[in-house]
C-alpha positions as CSV (number, residue, x, y, z in Angstrom):
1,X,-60.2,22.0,-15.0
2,X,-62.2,22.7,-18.1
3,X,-62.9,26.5,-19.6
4,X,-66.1,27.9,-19.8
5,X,-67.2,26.2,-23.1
6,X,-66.2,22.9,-21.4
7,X,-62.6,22.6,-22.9
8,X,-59.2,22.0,-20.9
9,X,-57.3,24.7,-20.8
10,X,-54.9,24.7,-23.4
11,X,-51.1,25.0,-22.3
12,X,-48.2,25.8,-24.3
13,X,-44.7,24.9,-23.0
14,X,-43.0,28.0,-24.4
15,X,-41.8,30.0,-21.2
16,X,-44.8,33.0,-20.5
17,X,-43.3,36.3,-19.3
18,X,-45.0,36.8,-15.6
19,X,-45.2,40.2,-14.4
20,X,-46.3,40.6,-10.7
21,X,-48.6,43.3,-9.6
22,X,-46.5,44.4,-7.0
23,X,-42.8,44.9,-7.5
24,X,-40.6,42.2,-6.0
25,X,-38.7,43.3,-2.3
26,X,-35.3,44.4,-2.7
27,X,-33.5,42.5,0.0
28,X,-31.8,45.2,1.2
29,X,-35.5,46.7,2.3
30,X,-36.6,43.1,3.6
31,X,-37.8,42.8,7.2
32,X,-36.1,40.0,9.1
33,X,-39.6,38.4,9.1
34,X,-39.8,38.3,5.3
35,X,-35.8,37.2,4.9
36,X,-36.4,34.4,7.5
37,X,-39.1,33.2,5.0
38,X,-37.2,33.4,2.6
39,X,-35.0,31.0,3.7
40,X,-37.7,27.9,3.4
41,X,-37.0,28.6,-0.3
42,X,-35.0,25.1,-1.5
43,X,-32.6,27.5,-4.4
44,X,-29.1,27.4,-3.7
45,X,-29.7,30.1,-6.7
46,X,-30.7,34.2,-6.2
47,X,-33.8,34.3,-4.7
48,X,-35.7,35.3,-8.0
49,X,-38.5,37.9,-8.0
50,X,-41.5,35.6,-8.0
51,X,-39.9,34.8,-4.2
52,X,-39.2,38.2,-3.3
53,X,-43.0,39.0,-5.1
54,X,-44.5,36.2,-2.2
55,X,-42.4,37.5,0.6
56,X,-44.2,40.6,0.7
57,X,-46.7,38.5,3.3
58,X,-44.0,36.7,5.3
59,X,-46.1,34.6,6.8
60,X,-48.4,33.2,3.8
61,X,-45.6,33.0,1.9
62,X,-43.6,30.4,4.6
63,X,-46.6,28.0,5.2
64,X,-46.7,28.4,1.2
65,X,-43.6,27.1,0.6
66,X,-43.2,24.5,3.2
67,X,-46.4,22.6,1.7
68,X,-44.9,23.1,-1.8
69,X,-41.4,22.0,-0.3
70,X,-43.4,18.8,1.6
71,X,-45.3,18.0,-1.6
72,X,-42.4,18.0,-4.0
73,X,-39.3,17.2,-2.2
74,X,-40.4,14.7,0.5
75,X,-38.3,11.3,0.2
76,X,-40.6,8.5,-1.5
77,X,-44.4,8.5,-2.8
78,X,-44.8,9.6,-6.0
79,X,-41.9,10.0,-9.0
80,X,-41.4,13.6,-9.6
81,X,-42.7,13.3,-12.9
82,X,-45.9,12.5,-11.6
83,X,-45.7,15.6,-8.6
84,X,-45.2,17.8,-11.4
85,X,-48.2,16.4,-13.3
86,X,-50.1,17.1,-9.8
87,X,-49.1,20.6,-9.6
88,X,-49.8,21.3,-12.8
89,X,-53.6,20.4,-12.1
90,X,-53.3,22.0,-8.5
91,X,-52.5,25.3,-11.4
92,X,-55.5,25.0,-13.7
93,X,-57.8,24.6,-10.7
94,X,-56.0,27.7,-9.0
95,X,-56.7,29.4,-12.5
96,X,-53.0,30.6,-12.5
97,X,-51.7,29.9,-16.1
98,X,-47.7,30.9,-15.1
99,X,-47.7,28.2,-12.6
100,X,-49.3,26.0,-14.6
101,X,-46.7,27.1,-17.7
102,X,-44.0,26.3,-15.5
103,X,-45.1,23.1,-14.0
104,X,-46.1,21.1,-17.7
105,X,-42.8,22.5,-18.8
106,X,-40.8,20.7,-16.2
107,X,-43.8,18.0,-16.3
108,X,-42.6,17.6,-20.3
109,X,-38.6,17.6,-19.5
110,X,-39.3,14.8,-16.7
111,X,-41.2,12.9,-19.1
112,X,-39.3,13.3,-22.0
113,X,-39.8,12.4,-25.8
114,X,-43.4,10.5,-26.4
115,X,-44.1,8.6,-29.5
């Protein structure tokens, strides 16, 4: 998880702007295949772009999110302050620095105020 000089990766928990590099689906141009695996998403919310960004590969995107969903919502194991704490490593060793962004920010909130 270090940098090239040896360092960890230094995070800031303001929100980063994420751009995909292919637009999100509409919905209304979504296959069945990719709104079926859309529906493995947990939201009750919209189905935000970074979904409709991963649901251009219906398939990847399903097995994708059922791991995710099995990691972070299962019943017992660890607390989810120490899930998020696990994906946000899972994100410095994928090198993706939203993820990561996203998961020490709701790593932080769980945690709340340290000394």
């Amino acid at each position: 998880m270090t940098n090239a000089n040896g360092a960890l990766p230094n995070i800031r928990l303001k929100p980063l702007k994420w751009t995909p590099h292919l637009p999100p689906l509409e919905m209304e141009d979504a296959t069945p295949a990719q709104l079926k695996a859309m529906q493995v998403t947990p939201s009750a919310k919209k189905v935000s772009p970074y979904v409709r960004t991963l649901a251009h590969d219906p398939e990847s995107y399903e097995a994708r999110t059922r791991l995710f969903n099995d990691i972070m919502y299962v019943e017992g194991g660890l607390q989810n302050v120490d899930r998020e704490l696990g994906a946000l490593s899972a994100s410095f060793v994928n090198g993706c620095m939203y993820c990561a962004n996203v998961h020490a920010r709701r790593q932080a909130s769980l945690a709340g105020p340290t000394a």
